[in-house]
C-alpha positions in Angstrom: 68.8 121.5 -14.8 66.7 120.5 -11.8 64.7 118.1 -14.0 67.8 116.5 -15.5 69.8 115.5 -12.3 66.4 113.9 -11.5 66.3 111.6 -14.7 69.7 111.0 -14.0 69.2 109.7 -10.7 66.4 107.5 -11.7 68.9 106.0 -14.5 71.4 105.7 -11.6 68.7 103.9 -9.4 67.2 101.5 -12.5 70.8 100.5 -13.0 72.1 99.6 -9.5 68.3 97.7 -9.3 69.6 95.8 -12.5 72.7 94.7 -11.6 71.2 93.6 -8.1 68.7 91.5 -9.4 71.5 90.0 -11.9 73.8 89.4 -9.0 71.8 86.0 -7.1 74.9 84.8 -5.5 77.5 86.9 -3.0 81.3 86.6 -3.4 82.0 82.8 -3.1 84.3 82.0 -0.2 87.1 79.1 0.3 87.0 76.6 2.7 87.3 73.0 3.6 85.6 70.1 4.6 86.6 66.6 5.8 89.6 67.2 3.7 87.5 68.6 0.5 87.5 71.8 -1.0 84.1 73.9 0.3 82.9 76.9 -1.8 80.5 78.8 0.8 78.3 81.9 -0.5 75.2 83.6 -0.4 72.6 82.7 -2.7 69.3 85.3 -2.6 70.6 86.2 1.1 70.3 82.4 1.6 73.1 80.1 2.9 74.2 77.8 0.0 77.3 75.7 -0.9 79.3 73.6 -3.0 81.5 71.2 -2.4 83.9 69.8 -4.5 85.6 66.2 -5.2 89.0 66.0 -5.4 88.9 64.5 -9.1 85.2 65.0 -10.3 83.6 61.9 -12.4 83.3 63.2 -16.1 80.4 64.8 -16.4 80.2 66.8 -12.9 77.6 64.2 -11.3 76.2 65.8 -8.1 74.2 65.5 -5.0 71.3 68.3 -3.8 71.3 67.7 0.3 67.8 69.1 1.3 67.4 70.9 4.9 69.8 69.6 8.0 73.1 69.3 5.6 75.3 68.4 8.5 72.9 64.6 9.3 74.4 61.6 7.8 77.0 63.6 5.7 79.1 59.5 5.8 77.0 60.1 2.3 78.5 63.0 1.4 82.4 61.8 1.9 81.5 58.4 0.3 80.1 60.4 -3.5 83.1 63.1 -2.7 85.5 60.0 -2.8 83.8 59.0 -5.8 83.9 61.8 -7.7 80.7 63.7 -6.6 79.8 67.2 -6.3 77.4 68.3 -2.9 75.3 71.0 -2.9 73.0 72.7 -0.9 71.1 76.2 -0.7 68.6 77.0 2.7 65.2 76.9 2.4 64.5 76.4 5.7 61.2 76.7 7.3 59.7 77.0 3.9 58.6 73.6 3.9 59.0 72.6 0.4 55.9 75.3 -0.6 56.1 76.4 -4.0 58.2 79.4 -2.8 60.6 76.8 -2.2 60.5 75.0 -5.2 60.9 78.3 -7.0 64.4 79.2 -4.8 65.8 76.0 -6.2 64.9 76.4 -9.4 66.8 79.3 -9.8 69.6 77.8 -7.8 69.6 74.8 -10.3 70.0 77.1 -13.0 72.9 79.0 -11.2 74.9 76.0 -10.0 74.8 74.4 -13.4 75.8 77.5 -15.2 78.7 78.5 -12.2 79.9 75.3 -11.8 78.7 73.2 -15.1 77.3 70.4 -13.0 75.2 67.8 -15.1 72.0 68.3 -15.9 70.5 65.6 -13.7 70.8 65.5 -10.1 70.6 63.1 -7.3 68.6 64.4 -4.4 69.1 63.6 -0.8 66.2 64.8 2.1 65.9 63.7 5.7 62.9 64.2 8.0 61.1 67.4 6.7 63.3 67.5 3.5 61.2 65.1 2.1 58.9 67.9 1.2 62.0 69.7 -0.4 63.1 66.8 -2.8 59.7 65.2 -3.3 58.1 68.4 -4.5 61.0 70.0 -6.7 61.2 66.5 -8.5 58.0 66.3 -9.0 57.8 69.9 -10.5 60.8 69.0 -12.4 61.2 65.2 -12.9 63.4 65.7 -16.3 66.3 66.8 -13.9 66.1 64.0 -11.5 68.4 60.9 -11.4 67.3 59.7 -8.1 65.9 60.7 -5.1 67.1 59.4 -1.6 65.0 59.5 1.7 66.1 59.3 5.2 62.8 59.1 7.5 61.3 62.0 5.3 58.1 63.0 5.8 56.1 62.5 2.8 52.6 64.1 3.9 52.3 67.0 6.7 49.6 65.7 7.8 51.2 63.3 9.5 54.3 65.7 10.9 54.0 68.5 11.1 50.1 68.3 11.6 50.0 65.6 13.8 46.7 64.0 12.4 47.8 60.6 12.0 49.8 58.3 14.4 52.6 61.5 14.9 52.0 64.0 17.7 53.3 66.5 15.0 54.2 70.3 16.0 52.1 72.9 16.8 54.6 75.6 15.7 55.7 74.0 12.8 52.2 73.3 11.6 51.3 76.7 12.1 54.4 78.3 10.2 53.9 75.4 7.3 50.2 76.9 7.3 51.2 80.2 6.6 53.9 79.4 4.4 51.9 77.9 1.9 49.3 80.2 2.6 46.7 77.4 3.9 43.4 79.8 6.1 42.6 76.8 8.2 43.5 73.3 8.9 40.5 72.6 6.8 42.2 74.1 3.9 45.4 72.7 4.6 44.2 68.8 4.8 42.3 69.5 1.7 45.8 70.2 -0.2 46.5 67.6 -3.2 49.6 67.7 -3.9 51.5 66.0 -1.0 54.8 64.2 -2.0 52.8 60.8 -1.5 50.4 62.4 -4.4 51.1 63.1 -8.3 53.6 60.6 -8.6 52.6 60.1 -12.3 55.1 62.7 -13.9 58.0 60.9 -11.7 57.3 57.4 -12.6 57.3 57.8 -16.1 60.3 59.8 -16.2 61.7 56.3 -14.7 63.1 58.4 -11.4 64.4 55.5 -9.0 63.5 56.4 -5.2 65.5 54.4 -2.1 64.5 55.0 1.7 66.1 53.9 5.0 63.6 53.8 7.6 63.4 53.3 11.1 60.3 50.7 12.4 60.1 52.7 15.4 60.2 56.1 14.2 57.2 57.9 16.4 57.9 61.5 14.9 57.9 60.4 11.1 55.7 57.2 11.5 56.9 55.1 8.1 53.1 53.7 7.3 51.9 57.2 6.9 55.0 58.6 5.0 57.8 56.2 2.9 55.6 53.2 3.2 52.3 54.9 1.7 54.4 56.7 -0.7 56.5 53.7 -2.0 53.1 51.3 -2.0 52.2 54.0 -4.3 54.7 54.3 -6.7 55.2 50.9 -7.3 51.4 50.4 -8.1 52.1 53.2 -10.7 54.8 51.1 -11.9 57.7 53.1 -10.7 60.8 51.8 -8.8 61.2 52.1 -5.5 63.5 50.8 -2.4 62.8 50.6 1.4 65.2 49.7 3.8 64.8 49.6 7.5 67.5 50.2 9.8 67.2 48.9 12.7 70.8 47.4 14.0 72.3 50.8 15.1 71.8 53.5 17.8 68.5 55.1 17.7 67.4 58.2 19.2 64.6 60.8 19.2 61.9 58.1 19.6 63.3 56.7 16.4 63.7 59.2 14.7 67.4 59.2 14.4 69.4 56.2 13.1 72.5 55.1 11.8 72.5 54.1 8.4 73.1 50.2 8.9 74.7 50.1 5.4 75.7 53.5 3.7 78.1 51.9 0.8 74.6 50.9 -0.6 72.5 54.0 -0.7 75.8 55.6 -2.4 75.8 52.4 -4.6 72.0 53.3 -5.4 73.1 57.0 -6.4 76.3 56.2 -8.5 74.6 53.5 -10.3 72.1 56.7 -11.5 74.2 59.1 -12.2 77.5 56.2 -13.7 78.1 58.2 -17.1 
């Protein structure tokens, strides 16, 4: 008798474990934003969400904001208007490592099967998201429309390492190291796979990339990140965009800028994702 309540409570155990694992995403919850229906949940014990247009575009065309979802979100009301879906799902302080890029593939499968979003997404990173977008895409660059930077960093050696023209951050640099599981700086600087490296796969899947920049950006200095990364791509014959903003408010020693013209960065994704 003993011996059977014991198997059964193994069974018991092996089932809740089952259902657990085939659960990824909490109870979705209702809200709004900027006048738009918000659909907030849990993905993996992570903070994710999808918003939805008011009359979604055929075909469920959508946006994937990377890291700091709240910055420049005049994007995000613009493709809404449209006809857009925005999503998001934290990964923060992961620093686009592989552990990442394997969070959002699983959320990519889940968001597409939830909410039957198109196959192809348009992908949006500022700052330290540029590791986010640059290194999913390039793991995946069948499933990428576009990709839109806003004064990403495109090497960490430059932020957060600081081994370039950026004073970088100590404790950022030392989380990214352990994240990625890097023994020394050594090790890390020796790392190949950068967004500004193995461009190949996204070139000739014909990915279009568009940055805004700021000049005068001192934390994410442009000539080690979106200028070394675009000079790149175009000599591997891919397409790329810069544009500098430089007419607005800037702050956090450039780090921070308005948009000068946002109706043509959202005039860059719809014309990629126009089915």
């Amino acid at each position: 008798m003993r011996h059977n309540t014991h198997n059964l409570i193994i069974l018991v155990l092996l089932c809740f474990s089952v259902f657990v694992y085939a659960q990824p995403a909490s109870v979705a919850v209702a809200s709004t934003w900027n006048g738009f229906e918000k659909t907030l949940f849990k993905f993996e014990n992570r903070e994710a969400f999808i918003t939805h247009p008011k009359q979604p575009l055929p075909g469920n065309p959508w946006l994937w904001r990377a890291r700091f979802p709240d910055y420049h979100t005049e994007i995000d009301s613009m493709l809404l208007a449209k006809g857009f879906h925005i999503a998001y799902v934290s990964t923060d302080n992961q620093f686009g490592s592989p552990k990442a890029v394997a969070v959002w593939n699983r959320f990519y499968k889940h968001v597409l099967s939830t909410y039957q979003l198109h196959p192809k997404v348009a992908l949006h990173g500022h700052s330290r998201g540029g590791l986010f977008i640059y290194n999913w895409a390039k793991s995946n660059p069948e499933k990428v429309a576009c990709i839109y930077g806003d004064a990403v960093v495109c090497d960490f050696k430059s932020w957060p390492g600081g081994f370039g023209e950026s004073e970088g951050s100590t404790k950022d640099w030392e989380t990214l190291k352990l994240e990625y599981g890097f023994k020394s700086d050594a090790e890390a600087k020796a790392y190949t796979n950068n967004p500004i490296e193995q461009l190949d796969g996204l070139v000739q899947a014909g990915v279009p990339i568009f940055h805004t920049i700021s000049l005068s950006d001192q934390v994410v200095p442009p000539e080690e990140n979106t200028l070394l990364l675009v000079n790149r791509y175009i000599g591997l014959g891919g397409t790329a965009t810069v544009s500098p903003c430089n007419s607005g408010v800037q702050k956090s020693k450039g780090h921070h800028y308005q948009i000068d013209d946002p109706e043509v960065v959202v005039d860059f994704i719809v014309k990629q994702l126009k089915l």
